[in-house]
C-alpha positions as CSV (number, residue, x, y, z in Angstrom):
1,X,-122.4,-34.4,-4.8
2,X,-122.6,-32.5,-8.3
3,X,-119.6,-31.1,-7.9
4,X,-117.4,-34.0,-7.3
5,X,-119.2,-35.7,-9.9
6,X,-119.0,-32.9,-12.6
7,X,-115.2,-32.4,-11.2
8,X,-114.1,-36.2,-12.1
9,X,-116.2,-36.8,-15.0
10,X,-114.8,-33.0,-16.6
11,X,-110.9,-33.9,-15.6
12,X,-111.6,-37.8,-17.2
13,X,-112.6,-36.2,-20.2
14,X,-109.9,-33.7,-20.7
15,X,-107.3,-36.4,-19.3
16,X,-108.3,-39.0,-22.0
17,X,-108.4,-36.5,-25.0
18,X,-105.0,-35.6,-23.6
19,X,-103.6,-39.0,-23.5
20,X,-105.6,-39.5,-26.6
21,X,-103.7,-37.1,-28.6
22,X,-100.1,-39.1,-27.6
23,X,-101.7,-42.0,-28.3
24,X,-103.1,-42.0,-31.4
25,X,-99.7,-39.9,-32.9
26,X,-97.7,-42.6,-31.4
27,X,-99.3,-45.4,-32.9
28,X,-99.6,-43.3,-36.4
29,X,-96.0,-43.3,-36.1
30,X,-95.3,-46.5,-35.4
31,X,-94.7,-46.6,-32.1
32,X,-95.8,-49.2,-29.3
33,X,-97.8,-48.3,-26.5
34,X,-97.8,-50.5,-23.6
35,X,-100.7,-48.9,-21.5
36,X,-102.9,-45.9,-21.6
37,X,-104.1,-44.9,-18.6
38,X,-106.2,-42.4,-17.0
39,X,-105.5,-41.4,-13.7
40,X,-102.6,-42.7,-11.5
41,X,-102.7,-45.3,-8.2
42,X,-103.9,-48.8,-8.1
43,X,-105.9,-50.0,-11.4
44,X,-109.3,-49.9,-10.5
45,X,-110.5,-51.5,-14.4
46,X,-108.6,-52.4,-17.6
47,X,-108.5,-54.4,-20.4
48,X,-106.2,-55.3,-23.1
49,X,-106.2,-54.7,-26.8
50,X,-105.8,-58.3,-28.7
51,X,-104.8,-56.0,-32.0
52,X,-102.5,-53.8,-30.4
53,X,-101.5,-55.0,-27.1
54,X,-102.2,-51.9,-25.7
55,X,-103.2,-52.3,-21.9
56,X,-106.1,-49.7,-21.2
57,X,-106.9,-48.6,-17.3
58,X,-108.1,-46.7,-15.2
59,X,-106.6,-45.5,-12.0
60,X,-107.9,-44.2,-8.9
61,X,-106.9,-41.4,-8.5
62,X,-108.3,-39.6,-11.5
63,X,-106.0,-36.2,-11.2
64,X,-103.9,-37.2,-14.2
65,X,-103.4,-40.0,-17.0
66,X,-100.3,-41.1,-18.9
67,X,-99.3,-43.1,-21.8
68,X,-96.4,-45.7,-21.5
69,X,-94.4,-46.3,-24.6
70,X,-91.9,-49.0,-25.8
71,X,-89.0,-47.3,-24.9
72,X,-85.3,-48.6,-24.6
73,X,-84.9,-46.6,-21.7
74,X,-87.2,-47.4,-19.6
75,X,-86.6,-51.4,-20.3
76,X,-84.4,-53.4,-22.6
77,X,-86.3,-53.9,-26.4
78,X,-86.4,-57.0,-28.3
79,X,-84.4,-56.3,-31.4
80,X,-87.2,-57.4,-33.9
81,X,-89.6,-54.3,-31.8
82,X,-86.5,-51.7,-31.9
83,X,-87.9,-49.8,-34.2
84,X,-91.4,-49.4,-32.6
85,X,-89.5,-48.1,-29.6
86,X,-89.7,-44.2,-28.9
87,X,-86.4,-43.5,-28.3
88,X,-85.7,-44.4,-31.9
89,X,-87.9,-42.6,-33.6
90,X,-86.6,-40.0,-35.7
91,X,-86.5,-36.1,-34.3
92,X,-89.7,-35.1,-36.1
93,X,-92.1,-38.3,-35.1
94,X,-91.2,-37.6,-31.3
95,X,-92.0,-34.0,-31.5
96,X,-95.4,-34.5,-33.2
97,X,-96.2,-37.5,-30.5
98,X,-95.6,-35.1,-27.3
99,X,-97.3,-32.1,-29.3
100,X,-100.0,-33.8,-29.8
101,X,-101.6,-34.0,-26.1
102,X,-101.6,-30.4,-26.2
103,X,-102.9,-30.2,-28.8
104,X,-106.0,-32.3,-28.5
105,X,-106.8,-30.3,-25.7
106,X,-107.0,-27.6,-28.1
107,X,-109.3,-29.2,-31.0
108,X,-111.6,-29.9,-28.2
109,X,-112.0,-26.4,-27.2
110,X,-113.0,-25.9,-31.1
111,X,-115.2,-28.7,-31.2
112,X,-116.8,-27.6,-27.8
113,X,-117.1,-24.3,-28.7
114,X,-118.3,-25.5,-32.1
115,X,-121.0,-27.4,-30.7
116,X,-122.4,-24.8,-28.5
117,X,-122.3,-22.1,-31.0
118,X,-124.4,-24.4,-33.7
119,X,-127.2,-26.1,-31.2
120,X,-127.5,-22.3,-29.2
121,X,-126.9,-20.9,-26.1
122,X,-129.5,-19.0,-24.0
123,X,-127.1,-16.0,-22.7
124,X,-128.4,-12.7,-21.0
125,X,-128.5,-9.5,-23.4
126,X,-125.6,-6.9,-22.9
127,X,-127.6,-4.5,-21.2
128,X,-125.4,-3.2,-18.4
129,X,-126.1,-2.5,-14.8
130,X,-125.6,0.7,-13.5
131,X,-122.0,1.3,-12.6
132,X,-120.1,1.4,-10.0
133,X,-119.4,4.7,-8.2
134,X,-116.2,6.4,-9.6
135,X,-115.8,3.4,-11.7
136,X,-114.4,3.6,-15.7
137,X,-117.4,2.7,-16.7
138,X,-119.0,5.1,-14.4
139,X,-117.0,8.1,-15.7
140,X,-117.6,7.1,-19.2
141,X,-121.1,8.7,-18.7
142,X,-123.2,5.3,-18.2
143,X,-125.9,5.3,-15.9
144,X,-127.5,2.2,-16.6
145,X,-129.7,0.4,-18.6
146,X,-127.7,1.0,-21.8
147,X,-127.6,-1.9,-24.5
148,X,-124.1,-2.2,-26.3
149,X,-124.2,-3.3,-30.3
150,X,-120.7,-3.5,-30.9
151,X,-116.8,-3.2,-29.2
152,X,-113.5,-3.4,-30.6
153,X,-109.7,-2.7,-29.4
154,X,-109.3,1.0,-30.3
155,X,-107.7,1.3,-33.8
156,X,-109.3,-2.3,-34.7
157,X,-112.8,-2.6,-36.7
158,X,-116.1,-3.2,-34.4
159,X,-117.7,-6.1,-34.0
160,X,-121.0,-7.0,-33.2
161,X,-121.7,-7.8,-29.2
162,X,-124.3,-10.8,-29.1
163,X,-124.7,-10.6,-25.3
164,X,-123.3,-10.3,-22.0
165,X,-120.9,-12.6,-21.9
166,X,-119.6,-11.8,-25.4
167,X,-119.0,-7.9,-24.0
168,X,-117.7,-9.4,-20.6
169,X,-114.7,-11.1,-22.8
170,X,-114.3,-7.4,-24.5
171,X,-113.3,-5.8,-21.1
172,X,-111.6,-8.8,-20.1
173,X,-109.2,-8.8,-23.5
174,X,-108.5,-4.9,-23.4
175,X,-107.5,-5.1,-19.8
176,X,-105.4,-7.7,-19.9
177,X,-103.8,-6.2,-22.9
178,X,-103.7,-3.0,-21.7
179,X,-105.8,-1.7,-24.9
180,X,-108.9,1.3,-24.3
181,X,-111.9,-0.5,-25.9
182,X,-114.3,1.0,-28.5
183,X,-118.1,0.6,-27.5
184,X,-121.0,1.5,-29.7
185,X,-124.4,1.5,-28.0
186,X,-128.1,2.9,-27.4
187,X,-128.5,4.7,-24.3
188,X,-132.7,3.8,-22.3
189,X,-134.2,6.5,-25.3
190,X,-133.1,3.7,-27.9
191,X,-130.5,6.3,-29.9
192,X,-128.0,4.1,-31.5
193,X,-125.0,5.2,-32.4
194,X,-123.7,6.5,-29.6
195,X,-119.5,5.4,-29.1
196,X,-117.0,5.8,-26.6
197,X,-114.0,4.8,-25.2
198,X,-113.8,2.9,-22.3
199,X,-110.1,3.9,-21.2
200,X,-108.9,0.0,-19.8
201,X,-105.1,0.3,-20.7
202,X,-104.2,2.2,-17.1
203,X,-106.4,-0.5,-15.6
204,X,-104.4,-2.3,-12.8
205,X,-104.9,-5.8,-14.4
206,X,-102.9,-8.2,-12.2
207,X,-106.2,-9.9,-10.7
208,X,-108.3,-11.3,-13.1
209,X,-111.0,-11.8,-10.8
210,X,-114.4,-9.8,-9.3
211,X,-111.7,-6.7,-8.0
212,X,-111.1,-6.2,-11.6
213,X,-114.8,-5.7,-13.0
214,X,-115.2,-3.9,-10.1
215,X,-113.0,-1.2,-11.1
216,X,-114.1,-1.3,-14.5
217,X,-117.7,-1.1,-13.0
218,X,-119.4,-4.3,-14.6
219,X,-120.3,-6.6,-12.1
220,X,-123.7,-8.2,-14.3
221,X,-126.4,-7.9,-17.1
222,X,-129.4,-5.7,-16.1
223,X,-131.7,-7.2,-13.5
224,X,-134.8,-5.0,-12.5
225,X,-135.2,-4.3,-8.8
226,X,-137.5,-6.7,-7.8
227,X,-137.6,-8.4,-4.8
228,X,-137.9,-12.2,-4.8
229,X,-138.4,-15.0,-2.2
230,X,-138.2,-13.0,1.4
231,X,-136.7,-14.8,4.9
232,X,-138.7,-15.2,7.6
233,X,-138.0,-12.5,9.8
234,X,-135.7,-10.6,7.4
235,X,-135.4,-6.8,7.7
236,X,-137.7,-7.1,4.5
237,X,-140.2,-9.1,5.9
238,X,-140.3,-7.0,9.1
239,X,-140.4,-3.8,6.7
240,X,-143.8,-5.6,5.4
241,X,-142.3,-5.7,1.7
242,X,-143.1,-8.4,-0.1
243,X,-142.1,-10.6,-3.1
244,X,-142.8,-9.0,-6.7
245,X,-142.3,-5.5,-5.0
246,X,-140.2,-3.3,-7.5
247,X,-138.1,-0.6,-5.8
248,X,-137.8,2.5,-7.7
249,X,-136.8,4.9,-4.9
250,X,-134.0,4.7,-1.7
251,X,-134.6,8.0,0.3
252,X,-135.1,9.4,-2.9
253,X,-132.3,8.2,-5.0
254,X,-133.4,6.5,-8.3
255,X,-132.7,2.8,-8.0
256,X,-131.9,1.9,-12.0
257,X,-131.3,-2.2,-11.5
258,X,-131.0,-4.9,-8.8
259,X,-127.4,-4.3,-7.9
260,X,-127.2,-1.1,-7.5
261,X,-129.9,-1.7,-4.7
262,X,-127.5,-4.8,-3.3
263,X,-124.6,-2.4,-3.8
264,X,-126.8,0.0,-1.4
265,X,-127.9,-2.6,0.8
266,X,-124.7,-4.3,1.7
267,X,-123.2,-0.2,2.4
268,X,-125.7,0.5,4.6
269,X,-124.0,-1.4,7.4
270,X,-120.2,-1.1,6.6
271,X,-120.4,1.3,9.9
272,X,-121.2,-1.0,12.1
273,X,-125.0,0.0,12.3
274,X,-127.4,0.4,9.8
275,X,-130.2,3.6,9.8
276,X,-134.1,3.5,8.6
277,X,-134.6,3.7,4.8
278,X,-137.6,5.0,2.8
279,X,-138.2,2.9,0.4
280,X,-140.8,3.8,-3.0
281,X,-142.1,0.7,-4.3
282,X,-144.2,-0.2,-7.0
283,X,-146.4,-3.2,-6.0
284,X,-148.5,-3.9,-8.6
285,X,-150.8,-0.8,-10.0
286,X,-149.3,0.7,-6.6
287,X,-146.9,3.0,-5.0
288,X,-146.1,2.6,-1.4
289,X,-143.5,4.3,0.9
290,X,-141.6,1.6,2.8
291,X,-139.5,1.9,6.1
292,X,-136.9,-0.7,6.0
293,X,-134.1,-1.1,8.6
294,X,-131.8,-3.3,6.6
295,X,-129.7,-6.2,9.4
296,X,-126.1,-5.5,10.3
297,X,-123.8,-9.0,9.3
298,X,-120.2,-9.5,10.2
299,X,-118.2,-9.9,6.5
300,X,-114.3,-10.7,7.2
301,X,-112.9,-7.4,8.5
302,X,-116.3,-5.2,8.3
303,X,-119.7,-4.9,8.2
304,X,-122.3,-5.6,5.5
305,X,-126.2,-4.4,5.6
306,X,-128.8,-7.3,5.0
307,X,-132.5,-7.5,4.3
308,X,-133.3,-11.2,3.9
309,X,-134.5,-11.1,0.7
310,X,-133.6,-12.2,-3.2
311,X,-132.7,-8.9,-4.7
312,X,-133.4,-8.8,-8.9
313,X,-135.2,-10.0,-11.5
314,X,-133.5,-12.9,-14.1
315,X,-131.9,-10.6,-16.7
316,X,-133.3,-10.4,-20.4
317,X,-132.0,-13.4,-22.4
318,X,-132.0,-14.0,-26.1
319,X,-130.8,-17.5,-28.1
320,X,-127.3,-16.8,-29.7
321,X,-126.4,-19.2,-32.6
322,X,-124.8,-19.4,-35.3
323,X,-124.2,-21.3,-38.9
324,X,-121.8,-23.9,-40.0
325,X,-118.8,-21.9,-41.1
326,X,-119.4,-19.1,-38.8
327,X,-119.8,-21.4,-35.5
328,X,-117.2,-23.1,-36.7
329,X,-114.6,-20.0,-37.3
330,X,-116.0,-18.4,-34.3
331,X,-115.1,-21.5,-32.0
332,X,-111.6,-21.6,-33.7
333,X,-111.0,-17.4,-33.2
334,X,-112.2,-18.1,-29.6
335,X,-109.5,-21.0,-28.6
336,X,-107.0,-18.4,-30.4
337,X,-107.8,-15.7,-28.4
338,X,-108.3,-17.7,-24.6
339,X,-104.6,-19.0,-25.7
340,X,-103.2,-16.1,-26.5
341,X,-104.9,-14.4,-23.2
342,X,-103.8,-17.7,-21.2
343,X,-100.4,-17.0,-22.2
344,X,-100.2,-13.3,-21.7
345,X,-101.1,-13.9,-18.7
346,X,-98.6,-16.7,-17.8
347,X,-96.2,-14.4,-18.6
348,X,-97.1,-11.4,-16.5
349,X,-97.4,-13.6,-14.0
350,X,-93.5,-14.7,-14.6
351,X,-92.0,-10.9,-14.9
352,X,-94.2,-10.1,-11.6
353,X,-97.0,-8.0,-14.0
354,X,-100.0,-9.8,-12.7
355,X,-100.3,-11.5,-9.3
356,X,-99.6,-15.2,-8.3
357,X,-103.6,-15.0,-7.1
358,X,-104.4,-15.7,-10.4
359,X,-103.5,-19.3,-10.4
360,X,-106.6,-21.6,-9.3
361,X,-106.1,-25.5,-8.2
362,X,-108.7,-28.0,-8.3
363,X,-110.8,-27.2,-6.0
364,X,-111.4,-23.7,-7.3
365,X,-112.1,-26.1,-11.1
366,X,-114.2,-28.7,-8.7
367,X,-116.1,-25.3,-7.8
368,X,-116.7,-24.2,-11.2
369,X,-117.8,-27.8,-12.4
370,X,-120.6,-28.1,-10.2
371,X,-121.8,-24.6,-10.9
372,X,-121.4,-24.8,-14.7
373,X,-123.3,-28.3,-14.4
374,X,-125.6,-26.9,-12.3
375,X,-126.4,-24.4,-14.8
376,X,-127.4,-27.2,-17.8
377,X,-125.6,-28.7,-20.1
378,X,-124.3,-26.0,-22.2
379,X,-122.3,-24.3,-19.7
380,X,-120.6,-27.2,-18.2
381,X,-119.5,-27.5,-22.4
382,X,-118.6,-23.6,-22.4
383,X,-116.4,-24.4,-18.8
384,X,-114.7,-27.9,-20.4
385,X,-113.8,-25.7,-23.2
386,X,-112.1,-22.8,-20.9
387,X,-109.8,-25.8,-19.1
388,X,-109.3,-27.9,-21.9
389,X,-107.6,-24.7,-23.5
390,X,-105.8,-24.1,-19.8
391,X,-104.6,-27.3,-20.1
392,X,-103.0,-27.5,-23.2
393,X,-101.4,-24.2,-23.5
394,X,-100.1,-25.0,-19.9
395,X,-98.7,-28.4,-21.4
396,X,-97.0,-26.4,-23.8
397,X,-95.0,-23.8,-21.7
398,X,-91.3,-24.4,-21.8
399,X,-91.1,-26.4,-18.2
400,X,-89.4,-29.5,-17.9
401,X,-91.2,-32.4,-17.0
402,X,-94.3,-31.0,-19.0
403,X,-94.8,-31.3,-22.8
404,X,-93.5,-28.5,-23.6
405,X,-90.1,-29.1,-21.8
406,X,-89.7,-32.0,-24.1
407,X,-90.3,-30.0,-26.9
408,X,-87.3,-27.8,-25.9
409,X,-85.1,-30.5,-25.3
410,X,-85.6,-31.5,-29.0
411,X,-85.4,-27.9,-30.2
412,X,-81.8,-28.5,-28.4
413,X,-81.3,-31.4,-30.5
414,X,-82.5,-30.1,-33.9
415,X,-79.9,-27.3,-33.5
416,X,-76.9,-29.1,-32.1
417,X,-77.7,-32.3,-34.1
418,X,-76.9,-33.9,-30.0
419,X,-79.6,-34.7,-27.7
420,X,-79.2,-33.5,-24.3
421,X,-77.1,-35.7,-21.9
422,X,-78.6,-37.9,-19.5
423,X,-77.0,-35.6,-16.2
424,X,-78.8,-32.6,-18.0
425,X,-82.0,-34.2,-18.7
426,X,-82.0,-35.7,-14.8
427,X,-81.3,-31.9,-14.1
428,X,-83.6,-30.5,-15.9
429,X,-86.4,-32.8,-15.1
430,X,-85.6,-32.1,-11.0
431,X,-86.2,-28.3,-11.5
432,X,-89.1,-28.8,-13.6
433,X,-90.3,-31.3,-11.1
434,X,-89.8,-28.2,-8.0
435,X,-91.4,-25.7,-10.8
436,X,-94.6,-27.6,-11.2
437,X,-95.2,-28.7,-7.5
438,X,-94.4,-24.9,-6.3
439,X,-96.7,-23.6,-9.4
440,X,-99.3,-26.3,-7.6
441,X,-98.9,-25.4,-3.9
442,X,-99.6,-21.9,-4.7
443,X,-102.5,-22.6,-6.7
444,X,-103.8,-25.0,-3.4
445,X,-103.3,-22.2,-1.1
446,X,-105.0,-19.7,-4.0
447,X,-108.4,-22.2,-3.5
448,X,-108.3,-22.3,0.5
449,X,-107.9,-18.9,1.1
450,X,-110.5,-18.3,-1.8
451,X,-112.8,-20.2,0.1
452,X,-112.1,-19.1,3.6
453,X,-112.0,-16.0,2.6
C-alpha cells in the first residue's frame, strides 16, 4: 500500500511542477490556458479560475498531465483573443513556454537537494566492505575496513567524501565516463594519506546496476558480522548460534564485515550441496567454535547456501549538512552532474555503448517510491530529486512529440525563418510517437523481467 501511495503522490508532484513550468511561462507571456491538468482519463475533480478562466483537473489516470492552450489550431480564436493564442506568439515566447516544463523539473531537483543538504541527512560513513574477489577494488590492495577522505577524476583536484553515498556517486561518475578515480584514505591503523587509483576507465559500464559495483567490488558501507534476528529452524538456529553472535572466523579464514560472510554463505551451496563449517564466534566476553551446515536454496539457474539468519550490523552513520551557500551550490553542482550522467548515458545507450537494460518503467520507480518512503522522509526527497532530473532532461532530448522535439522544430524555424509544414510536423510527430512507446515497452519489459528475475 506504500508503494502505490508514494508512487502516485511522487509522479503528482513531478507532473504538476512539470505542467507548472508551461503554465506559469504561458501566462507570463500572455498566453491563455484553457485547462491544466494532471493526469489523463475521465476528470475525477476540477474547478475553474474566475480570474483567469483556467479550468484546473485532475484525471484518473495519474501517469501524466498536460496543459491546453488557446491555440488557433486546435480550434477557431475569437479575433479580440488572437493574440493570447500560442500559435501567435512570437518564436522566442513559444520556446521559453515548452522549455520551461523541463526545466521546472530541474529547479526542483535544486530545491530538493537544497533542502536535504540544509535540514541533514543521516547517511552511513564511507567505510568500505571488504571486496570482492578479483575485483578492481580488490586488486587495488583493499581488504576492508578502510575509510576514504577524499576522490576525484584522475588529473582533477580531490574532494572531500562525506559518506557512503557521496563515494558511491564517485565510482558511479568515473565508470560511466570511463575516467580511473583518485582515492585518498586511512587504511584499519588510521594512517591517512594513503592514495590510489582505482583504474574504472576499462570498466565494462553498459549496466548501471548491482553487476557493475560488483565488478568494481563495492556492494555497501561496513557492517560488522553480527548475526541478527535468527529463523526458526534455520541452519543457524540448528547450529545453536544465536543473535548478537559476532563471527570472526569461517574454517579459519578471517571474516572482516557482514558481506563478506553473505558473500561466503550464499557460495557455499552454488554446488548443489553445501559442507559443515567451523565457525569462531565471539558471544559476548566469549569464543566458541561453531558447526554450521548452511541450507541449499534454488536461485534462478543455481544454487545459493542459506542460514536463516539477519547477517550484519547497521553501518556507522554520521549527520551530513551543510550551510546556506554551500547546500545550496552543492544541490545545483549535483543536478548538473545527474544531467550530464543522464545524458551520457542516453547516448551510449543510442550508439549501442551501454545496454537497453538500463531503462526502468514505472514499476521499477513504483519500487523505489515505497522503498525511499519507507526509509523516512529524506530519502523519498533524495529519490524525487533523482526522477525529477530524469524527467526533465528526458523532456528535453530531441524526440518529437516530447519537449524537446518542439524545441527543434523551432530551432528549424529560427534558421530558415519557415516553420515546418504541417505534412512534416504530422511526420515527425508519428515517429516520435513509435520512438517514445518503443522507448516505453522496453522499459515495461526492463521492470517484469527485473522482477521475475
Amino acid at each position: 500500500m506504500l508503494t502505490i501511495a508514494a508512487f502516485v503522490f511522487a509522479i503528482a508532484i513531478l507532473v504538476a511542477v512539470h505542467e507548472w513550468g508551461h503554465y506559469r511561462m504561458a501566462r507570463a507571456c500572455g498566453v491563455k490556458v484553457l485547462r491544466f491538468s494532471i493526469g489523463f482519463g475521465p476528470r475525477v475533480w476540477g474547478w475553474t479560475s474566475r480570474r483567469s478562466g483556467t479550468e484546473f483537473v485532475l484525471g484518473l489516470l495519474p501517469l501524466g498531465g498536460y496543459v491546453k492552450m488557446l491555440d488557433e489550431r486546435e480550434g477557431p480564436v475569437a479575433q479580440a483573443e488572437r493574440h493570447r493564442a500560442f500559435n501567435t506568439q512570437p518564436l522566442r515566447s513559444r520556446a521559453l513556454i515548452v522549455a520551461a516544463g523541463p526545466l521546472a523539473n530541474l529547479l526542483l531537483a535544486v530545491a530538493l537537494y537544497s533542502w536535504v543538504n540544509w535540514t541533514g541527512i543521516e547517511q552511513p560513513r564511507a567505510i568500505l566492505a571488504k571486496p570482492l574477489q578479483g575485483s578492481v577494488v580488490a586488486q587495488a590492495g583493499f581488504e576492508g575496513g578502510e575509510q576514504v577522505h577524499r576522490a576525484g577524476l584522475e588529473g582533477d583536484d580531490l574532494e572531500d567524501v562525506v559518506s557512503f553515498e557521496d563515494f558511491r556517486w564517485w565510482l558511479t561518475r568515473a565508470a560511466l565516463s570511463h575516467h580511473n578515480l583518485q582515492v585518498e584514505f586511512s587504511d584499519a591503523q588510521a594512517s591517512r594519506g594513503k592514495l590510489v587509483i582505482l583504474p574504472l576507465s576499462g570498466v565494462d559500464a553498459r549496466n548501471a546496476d548491482t553487476r557493475l559495483f560488483r565488478e568494481i567490488g563495492i556492494l555497501g558501507p561496513f557492517s560488522q558480522a553480527r548475526l541478527g534476528a535468527l529463523s526458526a529452524d534455520g541452519a543457524a538456529q540448528l547450529a545453536g548460534l544465536a543473535p548478537e553472535d559476532v563471527v570472526l572466523q569461517v574454517d579459519g579464514a578471517t571474516i572482516v564485515d557482514a558481506e563478506q560472510l553473505r558473500e561466503l554463505i550464499r557460495k557455499s551451496g552454488s554446488s548443489g550441496t553445501a559442507a559443515q563449517q567451523n565457525w569462531l564466534v565471539q558471544r559476548g566476553a566469549s569464543r566458541l567454535v561453531v558447526a554450521v551446515t548452511p541450507k541449499v536454496e534454488k536461485s534462478g539457474d543455481g544454487f545459493v547456501g542459506r542460514i536463516g539468519a539477519f547477517v550484519g550490523a547497521p553501518p556507522v552513520v554520521g549527520t551530513v549538512r551543510y550551510g546556506p551557500l554551500e547546500g545550496l551550490a552543492r544541490a545545483l553542482s549535483r543536478t548538473g552532474e545527474v544531467s550530464m550522467l543522464t545524458l551520457r548515458m542516453m547516448g551510449q545507450i543510442a550508439i549501442g555503448d551501454a545496454s537497453l537494460k538500463n531503462l526502468s518503467g514505472p514499476i521499477t520507480i513504483a519500487d523505489y517510491a515505497g522503498k525511499s518512503a519507507a526509509m523516512g522522509l529524506t530519502q523519498f526527497l533524495v529519490f524525487l530529486a533523482l526522477i525529477s532530473i530524469s524527467l526533465g532532461v528526458l523532456n528535453l532530448l530531441p524526440v518529437p512529440v516530447l519537449d524537446g522535439g518542439h524545441l527543434m522544430y523551432y530551432l528549424w524555424e529560427s534558421l530558415t525563418g519557415q516553420p515546418v509544414s504541417q505534412l512534416w510536423m504530422d511526420r515527425l510527430q508519428r515517429a516520435g510517437l513509435v520512438i517514445l512507446l518503443m522507448m516505453m515497452s522496453i522499459a515495461v519489459f526492463n521492470d517484469v523481467t527485473r522482477v521475475l528475475g
